[in-house]
C-alpha positions, 0 to 999 in steps of 0.5 A: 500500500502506498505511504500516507502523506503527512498530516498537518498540525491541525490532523488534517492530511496532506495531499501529494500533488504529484500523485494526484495529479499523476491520478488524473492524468491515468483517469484521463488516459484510460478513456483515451483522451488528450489533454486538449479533449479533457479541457473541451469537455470540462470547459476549462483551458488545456494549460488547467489541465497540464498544470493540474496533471504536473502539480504546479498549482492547487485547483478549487472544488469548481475546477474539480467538479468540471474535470469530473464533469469531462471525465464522467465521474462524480466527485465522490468517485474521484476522491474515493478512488484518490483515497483508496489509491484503486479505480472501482469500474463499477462505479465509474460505470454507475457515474457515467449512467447518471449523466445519459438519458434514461434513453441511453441507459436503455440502448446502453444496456441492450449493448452490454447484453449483447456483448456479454451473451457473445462473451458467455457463448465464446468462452462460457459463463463468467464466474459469479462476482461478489461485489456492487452489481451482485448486492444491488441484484440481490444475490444471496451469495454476496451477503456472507 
């Protein structure tokens, strides 16, 4: 596990900015964007988003929240995953459904179903999970 930044004389803990923002910047690699698409999608300027990933300076909670905004996550889900020092797919997923239309949920899972019936055709059943998605369909099993 990664070493815990220094708290403050108030027990307040430190943030290392250059791991958050190396953070960010593999949040915004894994969706394959550059730096430039990030900043159109946040609507910040792309030099915000530089300055962010390479820590020189410290963004408000308005900047923030408009990276979210860009990478499709809730506020929680980037301080959560920042604090765990671990990305939850579930989660980003369950973020990136509440900003689509109840329309695009719909299409979204059709899609998915499809691609995990071809999947279970080619290689058989996947394993059952314990986890978010087997708690919220009520599987008994993820309880123990």
């Amino acid at each position: 596990m990664a070493e815990r930044a220094p708290e403050d004389p108030h027990g307040v803990e430190q943030v290392d900015a250059r791991e958050f923002g190396a953070f960010l910047r593999g949040l915004r690699r894994v969706r394959g964007l550059t730096q430039e698409q990030l900043a159109e999608r946040s609507g910040l300027a792309a030099d915000t988003i530089r300055r962010l990933e390479h820590a020189t300076f410290s963004p408000s909670l308005v900047t923030l929240t408009k990276v979210c905004r860009g990478l499709e996550l809730e506020r929680s889900t980037l301080f959560e995953a920042f604090e765990l020092r671990e990305r939850s797919a579930e989660r980003e997923v369950l973020d990136l459904l509440a900003t689509r239309s109840d329309a695009d949920v719909e299409l979204g899972l059709a899609t998915l179903r499809t691609i995990f019936d071809q999947l279970d055709r080619s290689r058989g059943p996947a394993p059952a999970r314990v986890g978010l998605f087997a708690l919220a369909s009520g599987d008994d099993e993820a309880e123990g």
